[in-house]
C-alpha positions in Angstrom: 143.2 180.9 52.0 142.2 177.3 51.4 144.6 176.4 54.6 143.0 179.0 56.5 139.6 177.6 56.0 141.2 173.8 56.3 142.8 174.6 59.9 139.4 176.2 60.6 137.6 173.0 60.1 140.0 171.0 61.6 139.9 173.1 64.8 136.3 172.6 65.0 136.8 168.9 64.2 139.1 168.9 67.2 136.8 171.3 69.6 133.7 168.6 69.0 136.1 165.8 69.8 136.6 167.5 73.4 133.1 167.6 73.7 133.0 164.0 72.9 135.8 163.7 75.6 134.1 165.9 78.3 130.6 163.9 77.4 132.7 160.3 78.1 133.8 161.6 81.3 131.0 163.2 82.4 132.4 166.2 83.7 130.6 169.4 83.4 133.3 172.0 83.6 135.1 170.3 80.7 131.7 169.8 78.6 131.0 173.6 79.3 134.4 174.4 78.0 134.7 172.2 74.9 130.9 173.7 74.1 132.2 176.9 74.4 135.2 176.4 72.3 133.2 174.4 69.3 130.4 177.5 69.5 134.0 179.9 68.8 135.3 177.4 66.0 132.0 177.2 64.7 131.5 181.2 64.3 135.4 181.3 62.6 134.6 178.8 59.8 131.2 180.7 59.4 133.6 183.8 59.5 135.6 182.6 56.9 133.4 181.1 54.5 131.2 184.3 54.9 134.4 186.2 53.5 134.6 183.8 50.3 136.7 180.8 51.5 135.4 177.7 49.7 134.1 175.4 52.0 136.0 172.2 52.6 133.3 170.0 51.8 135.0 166.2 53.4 135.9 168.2 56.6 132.9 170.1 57.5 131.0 166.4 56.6 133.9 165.1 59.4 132.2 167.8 61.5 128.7 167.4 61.4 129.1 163.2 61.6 130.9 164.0 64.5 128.3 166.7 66.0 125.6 164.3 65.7 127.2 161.8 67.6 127.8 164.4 70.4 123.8 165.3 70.3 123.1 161.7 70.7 125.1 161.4 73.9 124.1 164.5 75.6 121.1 163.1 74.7 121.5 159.5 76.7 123.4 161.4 79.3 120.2 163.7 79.7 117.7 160.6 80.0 120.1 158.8 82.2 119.9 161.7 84.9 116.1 162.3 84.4 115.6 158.6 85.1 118.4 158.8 88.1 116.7 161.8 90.0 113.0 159.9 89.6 114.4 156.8 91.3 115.2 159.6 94.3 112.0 160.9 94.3 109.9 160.1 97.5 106.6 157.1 95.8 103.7 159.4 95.4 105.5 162.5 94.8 105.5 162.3 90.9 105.2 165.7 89.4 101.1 166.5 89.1 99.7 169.7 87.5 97.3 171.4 89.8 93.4 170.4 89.2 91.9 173.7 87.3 88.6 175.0 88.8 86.4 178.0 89.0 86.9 180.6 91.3 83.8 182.4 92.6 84.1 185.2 89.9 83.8 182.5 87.3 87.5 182.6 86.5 89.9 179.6 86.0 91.9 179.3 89.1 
């Protein structure tokens, strides 16, 4: 079973590594995919461990070292596209909430 649980973990190692991939090249259809397939490798070591497979400790470490360096570049992709569509935006047109008044039945409106 220890195998099992070892070519679990190093799926998940190699699903997150497509992410990684997908995030470099900025392509959304492969960072969908490579999400989806690390969410399913994910839920098979969880499977496995919940059935009393010992969890291999350096690989799983491997895993989440390797996660965190995906968060932190969807992350910078995130900021860098937030900052690209408010250099689009028309000057003056910055998002403003609406003033809050009274209506005439004493009400916020």
């Amino acid at each position: 079973m220890a195998t099992d649980i070892d070519d679990l973990a190093s799926a998940l190692i190699g699903a997150i590594r497509a992410e990684l991939a997908a995030l470099e090249a900025e392509d959304a259809d492969a960072i969908e995919r490579a999400t989806a397939g690390k969410t399913a490798a994910l839920a098979d070591v969880q499977a496995a461990i919940a059935a009393g497979a010992a969890p291999p400790r350096p690989l799983l470490e491997q895993a989440r070292d390797l996660n965190s360096e995906a968060i932190l570049r969807s992350r910078a992709k995130l900021i860098s596209v937030e900052k690209r569509l408010a250099a689009l935006r028309p000057p003056g047109a910055a998002l403003r909430q609406p003033a809050v008044t009274y209506g005439r039945d004493g009400r916020w409106a």
